[in-house]
C-alpha positions as CSV (number, residue, x, y, z in Angstrom):
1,X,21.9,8.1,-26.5
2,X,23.0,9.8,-23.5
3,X,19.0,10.3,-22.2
4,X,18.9,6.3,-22.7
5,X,22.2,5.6,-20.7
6,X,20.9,7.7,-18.1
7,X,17.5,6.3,-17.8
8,X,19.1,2.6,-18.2
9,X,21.2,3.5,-15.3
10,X,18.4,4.5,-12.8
11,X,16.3,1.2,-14.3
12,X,19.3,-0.7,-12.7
13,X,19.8,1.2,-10.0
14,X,16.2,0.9,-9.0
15,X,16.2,-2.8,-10.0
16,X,19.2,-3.5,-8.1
17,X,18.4,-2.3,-4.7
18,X,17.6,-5.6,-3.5
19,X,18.9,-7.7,-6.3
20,X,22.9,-7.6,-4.7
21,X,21.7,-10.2,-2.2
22,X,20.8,-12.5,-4.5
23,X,24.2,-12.6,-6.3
24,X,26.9,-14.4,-4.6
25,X,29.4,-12.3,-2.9
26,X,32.6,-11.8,-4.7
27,X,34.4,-9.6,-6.8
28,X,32.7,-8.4,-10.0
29,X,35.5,-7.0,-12.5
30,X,34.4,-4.6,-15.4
31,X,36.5,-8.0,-17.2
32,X,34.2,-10.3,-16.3
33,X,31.0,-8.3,-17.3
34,X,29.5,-9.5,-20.4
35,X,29.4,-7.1,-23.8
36,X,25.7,-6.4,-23.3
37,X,26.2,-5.5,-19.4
38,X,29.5,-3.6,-20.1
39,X,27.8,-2.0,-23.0
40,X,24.3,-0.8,-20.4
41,X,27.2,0.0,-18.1
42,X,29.2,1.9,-20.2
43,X,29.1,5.1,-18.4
44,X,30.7,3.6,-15.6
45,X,33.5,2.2,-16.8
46,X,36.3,4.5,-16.0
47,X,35.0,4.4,-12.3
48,X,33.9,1.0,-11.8
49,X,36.8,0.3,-9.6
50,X,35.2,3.1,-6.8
51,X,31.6,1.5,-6.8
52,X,31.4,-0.8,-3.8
53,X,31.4,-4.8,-4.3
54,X,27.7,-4.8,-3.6
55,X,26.1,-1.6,-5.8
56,X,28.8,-3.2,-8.5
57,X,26.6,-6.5,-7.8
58,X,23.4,-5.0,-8.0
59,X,24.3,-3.0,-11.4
60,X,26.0,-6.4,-12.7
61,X,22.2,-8.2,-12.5
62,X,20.5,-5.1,-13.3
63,X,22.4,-4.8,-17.0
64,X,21.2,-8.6,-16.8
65,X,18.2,-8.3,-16.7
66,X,17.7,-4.9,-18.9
67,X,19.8,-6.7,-21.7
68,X,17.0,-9.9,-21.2
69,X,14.4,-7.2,-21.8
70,X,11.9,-7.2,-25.2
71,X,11.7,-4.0,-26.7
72,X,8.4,-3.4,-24.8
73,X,9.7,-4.4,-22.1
74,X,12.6,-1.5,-21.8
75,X,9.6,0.7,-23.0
76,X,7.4,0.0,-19.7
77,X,10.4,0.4,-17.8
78,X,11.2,3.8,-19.0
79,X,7.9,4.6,-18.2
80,X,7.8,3.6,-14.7
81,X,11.2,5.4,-14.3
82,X,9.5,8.6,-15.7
83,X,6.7,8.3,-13.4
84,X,9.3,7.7,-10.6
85,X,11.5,10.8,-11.2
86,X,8.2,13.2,-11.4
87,X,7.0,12.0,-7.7
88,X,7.6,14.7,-4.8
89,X,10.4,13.7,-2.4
90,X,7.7,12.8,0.2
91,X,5.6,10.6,-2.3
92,X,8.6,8.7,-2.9
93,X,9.1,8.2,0.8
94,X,5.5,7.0,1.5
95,X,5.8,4.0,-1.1
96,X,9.7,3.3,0.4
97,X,7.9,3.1,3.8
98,X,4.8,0.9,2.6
99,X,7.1,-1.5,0.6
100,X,9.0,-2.3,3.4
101,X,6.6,-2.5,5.4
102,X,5.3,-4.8,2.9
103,X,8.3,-6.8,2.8
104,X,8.5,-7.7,6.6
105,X,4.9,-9.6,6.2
106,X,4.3,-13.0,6.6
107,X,5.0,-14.2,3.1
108,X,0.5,-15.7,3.6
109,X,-0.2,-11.9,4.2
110,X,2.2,-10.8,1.1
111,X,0.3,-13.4,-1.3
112,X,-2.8,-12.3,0.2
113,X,-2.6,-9.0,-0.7
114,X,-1.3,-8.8,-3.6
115,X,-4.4,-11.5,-4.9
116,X,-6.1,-8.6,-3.5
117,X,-4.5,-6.4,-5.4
118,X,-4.7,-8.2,-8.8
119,X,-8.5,-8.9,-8.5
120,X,-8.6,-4.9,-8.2
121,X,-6.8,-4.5,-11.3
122,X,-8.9,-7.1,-13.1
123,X,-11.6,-5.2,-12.7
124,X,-13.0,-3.1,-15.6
125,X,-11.1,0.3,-15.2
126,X,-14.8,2.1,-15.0
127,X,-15.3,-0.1,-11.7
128,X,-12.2,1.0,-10.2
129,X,-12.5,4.6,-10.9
130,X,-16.1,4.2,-9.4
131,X,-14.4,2.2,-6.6
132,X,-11.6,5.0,-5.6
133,X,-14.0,7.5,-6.1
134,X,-16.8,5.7,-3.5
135,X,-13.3,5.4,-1.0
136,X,-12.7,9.1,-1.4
137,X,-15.7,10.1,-0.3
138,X,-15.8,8.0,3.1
139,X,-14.8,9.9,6.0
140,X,-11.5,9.2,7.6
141,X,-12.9,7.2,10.3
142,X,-14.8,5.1,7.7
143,X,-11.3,4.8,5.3
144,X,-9.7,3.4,8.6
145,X,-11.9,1.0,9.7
146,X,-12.1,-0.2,5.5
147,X,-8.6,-0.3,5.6
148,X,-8.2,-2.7,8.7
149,X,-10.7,-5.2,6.8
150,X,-9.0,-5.4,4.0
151,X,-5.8,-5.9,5.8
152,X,-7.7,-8.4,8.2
153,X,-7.8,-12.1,7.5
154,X,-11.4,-12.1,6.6
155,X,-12.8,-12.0,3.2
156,X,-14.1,-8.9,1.5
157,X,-17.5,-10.7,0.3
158,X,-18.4,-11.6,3.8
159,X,-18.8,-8.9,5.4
160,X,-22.0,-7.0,6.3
């Protein structure tokens, strides 16, 4: 039970980075918690008074959204939180630095990519693996200028 607490706490954390904004400011009370957020929360109790008004916003709608969670649901997550904790310190930096740089594009460039993205993952996993594999194998100079074109406004089928 403990292992769970602990990995529901870093779901939320890592949920909640961003989610505080969305909230509306204000004082959030272990009182006016609901039973299923104070009961994901419950670790925190005794100190709930010390956690700043927004990490205490961003756990509120974190517990939300865990207690909202399907069984599967909670199971995915704890897999992505595994995956998280066994990524190098520099690993974890690089996506930080990518998703933010993700973040400040143009929400057209954001939409664009990730169709991008999900026409990748579409694909049959055999293709992909063939397709990393092929990208791998470029030289860097080759990678870079791949890179720029997919990040360009042009279409991937049109080009020579």
């Amino acid at each position: 039970m403990r292992m769970f607490r602990l990995v529901v706490t870093c779901l939320l954390l890592s949920l909640g980075v961003t989610a505080w904004a969305e909230e509306p400011a204000g004082e959030i009370r272990w009182e006016d918690l609901s039973p299923a957020q104070q009961e994901v929360l419950s670790r925190l109790e005794k100190r709930w008074d010390q956690i700043p008004h927004e990490r205490r916003r961003a756990l509120a709608h974190g517990a939300a959204r865990w207690a909202a969670m399907s069984p599967e649901e909670r199971a995915q997550a704890r897999e992505r939180i595994e995956r998280w904790r066994s990524l190098d310190p520099e690993r974890r930096r690089e996506i930080r630095r990518r998703l933010r740089d993700f973040r400040s594009l143009p929400p057209e460039e954001q939409a664009r990519i990730q169709e991008q993205y999900e026409r990748f993952q579409a694909m049959p996993p055999e293709k992909r693996r063939e397709l990393k594999e092929k990208f791998r194998q470029l030289p860097p100079e080759e990678r870079k200028r791949l890179r720029e074109r997919l990040l360009s406004e042009e279409p991937l089928n049109e080009q020579p």
